[in-house]
N, C-alpha and C positions, 0 to 999 in steps of 0.2 A: 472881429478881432482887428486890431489896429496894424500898423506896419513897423510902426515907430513907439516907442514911450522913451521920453527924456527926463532925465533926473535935475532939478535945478542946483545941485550940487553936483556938477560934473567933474568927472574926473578924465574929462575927453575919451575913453576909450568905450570901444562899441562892440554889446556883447550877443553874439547872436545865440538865441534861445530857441533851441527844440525841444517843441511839445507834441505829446500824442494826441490829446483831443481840440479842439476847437474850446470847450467849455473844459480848460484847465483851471488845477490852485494854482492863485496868484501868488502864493507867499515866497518863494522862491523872486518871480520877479520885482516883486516889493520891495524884498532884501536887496537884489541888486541897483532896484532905482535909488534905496537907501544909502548904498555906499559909493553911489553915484555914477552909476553906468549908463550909460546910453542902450536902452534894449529894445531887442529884432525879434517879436515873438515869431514862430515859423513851425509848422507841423512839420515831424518825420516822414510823413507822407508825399511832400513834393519833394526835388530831385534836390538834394542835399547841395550838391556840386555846383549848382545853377543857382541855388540862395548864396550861398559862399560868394560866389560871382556876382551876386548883385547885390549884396551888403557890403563886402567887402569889410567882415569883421576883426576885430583883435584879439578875440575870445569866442570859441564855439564851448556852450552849456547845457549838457543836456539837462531835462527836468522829465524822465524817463521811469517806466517799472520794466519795457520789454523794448530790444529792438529787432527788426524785422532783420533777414539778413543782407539784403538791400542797401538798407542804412548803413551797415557795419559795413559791408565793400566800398561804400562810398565814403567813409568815415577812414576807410584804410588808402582810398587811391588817392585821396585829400591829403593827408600824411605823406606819400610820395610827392606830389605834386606842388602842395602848396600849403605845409605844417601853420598850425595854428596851435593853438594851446588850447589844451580842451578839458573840462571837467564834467562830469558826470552825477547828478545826484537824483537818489532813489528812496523808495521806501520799503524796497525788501533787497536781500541781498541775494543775487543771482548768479552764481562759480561759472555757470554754465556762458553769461552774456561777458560777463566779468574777462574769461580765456579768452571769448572770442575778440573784444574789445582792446585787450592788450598790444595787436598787431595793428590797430589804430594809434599806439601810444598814446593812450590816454593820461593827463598829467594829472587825474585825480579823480578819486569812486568815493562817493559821500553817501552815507546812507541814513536816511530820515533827521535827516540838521538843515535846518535854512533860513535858521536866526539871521540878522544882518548881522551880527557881531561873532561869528562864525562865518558867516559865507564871505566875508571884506579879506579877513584875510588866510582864507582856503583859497583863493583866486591869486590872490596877490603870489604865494605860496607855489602854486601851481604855473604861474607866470615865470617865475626866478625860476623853477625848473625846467622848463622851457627852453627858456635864452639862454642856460645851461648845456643843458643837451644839444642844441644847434650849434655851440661856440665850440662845444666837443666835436662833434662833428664835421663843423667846418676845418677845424683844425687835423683832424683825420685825411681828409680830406686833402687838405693842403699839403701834409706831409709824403702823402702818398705819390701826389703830382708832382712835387721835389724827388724826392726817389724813383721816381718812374725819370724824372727828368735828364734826373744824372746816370742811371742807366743808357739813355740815349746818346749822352755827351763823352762818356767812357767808350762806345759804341764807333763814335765820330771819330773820335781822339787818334783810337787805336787804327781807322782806315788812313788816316792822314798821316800817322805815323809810319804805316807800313807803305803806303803811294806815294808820300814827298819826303821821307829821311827824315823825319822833324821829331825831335823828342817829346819826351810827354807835355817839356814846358810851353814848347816852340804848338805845339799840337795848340791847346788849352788856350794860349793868346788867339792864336788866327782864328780860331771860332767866334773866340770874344769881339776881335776886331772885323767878321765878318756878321755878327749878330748887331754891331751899331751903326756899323756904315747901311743896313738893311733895316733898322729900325724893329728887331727882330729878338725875342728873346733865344739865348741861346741854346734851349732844349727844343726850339723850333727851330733853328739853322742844324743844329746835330739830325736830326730825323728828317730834313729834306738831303742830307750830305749823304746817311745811310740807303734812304727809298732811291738817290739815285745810284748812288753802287748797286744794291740789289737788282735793280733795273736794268745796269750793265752785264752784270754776270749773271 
């Protein structure tokens, strides 16, 4: 089995391919050299996490009827650690692989299709949702670190206001202007202002 297959119509993006046997159908990665992928064929059987790491791919796909639950831990700590977009196609349909797969967020379960002209754009498809969900995410994210932020600085405001007489306005500037002269954003000047109160009393 090779390491590498290249598509002379590329589409720059590298898709790593997990297979159960050594002697796999190829038609699945046919389709993908067809719409131009750069593909990583790779058994389920070595350490998913450690192929991931040394392909360093754009697309994990699986070409799968069973996964061990092994692969499925690794396919879920992979998601924590380092999301890829990943698509799943099969020739039976399995509830049972299918639950468990979910907490991997799988972006797509394809069952017995692997025309190129179906599988071009079930990826593509599965990609945009993706970049979708992560930009939800990150934005989640973000928001939460702003309100967590300003929790801190409400926190600050109100020790400064009660320890130097300074009103909410007077409060609110001196963080600011203690947050540039310190090069420092201001939800991280309010939480060193708070930990040393705390630390006092």
């Amino acid at each position: 089995m090779q390491n590498q297959y290249k598509s002379n119509n590329s589409n720059g993006l590298k898709v790593l391919l997990l297979i159960e046997h050594p002697h796999y159908d190829h038609d699945l990665q046919n389709a993908l050299l067809t719409c131009g992928y750069h593909v990583y064929p790779r058994l389920t059987t070595c350490s998913i996490l450690k192929v991931v790491d040394e392909v360093i791919p754009d697309v994990i796909i699986l070409d799968v009827d069973k996964l061990s639950n092994e692969s499925i831990h690794s396919l879920v700590i992979l998601n924590q650690i380092d999301p890829k977009p990943m698509v799943v196609f099969t020739e039976f349909s399995d509830q049972i692989m299918i639950q468990k797969l979910l907490n991997s967020q799988i972006n797509a379960y394809i069952v017995g299709d692997k025309l190129p002209h179906h599988v071009g754009p079930t990826i593509q498809v599965a990609i945009a949702r993706f970049k979708q969900v992560q930009s939800l995410q990150s934005e989640l994210i973000e928001t939460k670190r702003k309100l967590d932020g300003r929790k801190w600085i409400d926190k600050a405001k109100g020790i400064l206001m009660q320890h130097k007489g300074l009103s909410e306005d007077q409060a609110y500037k001196t963080l600011r202007k203690m947050a540039m002269d310190n090069s420092q954003k201001m939800d991280d000047v309010a939480k060193n202002i708070v930990s040393v109160m705390q630390a006092v009393n």
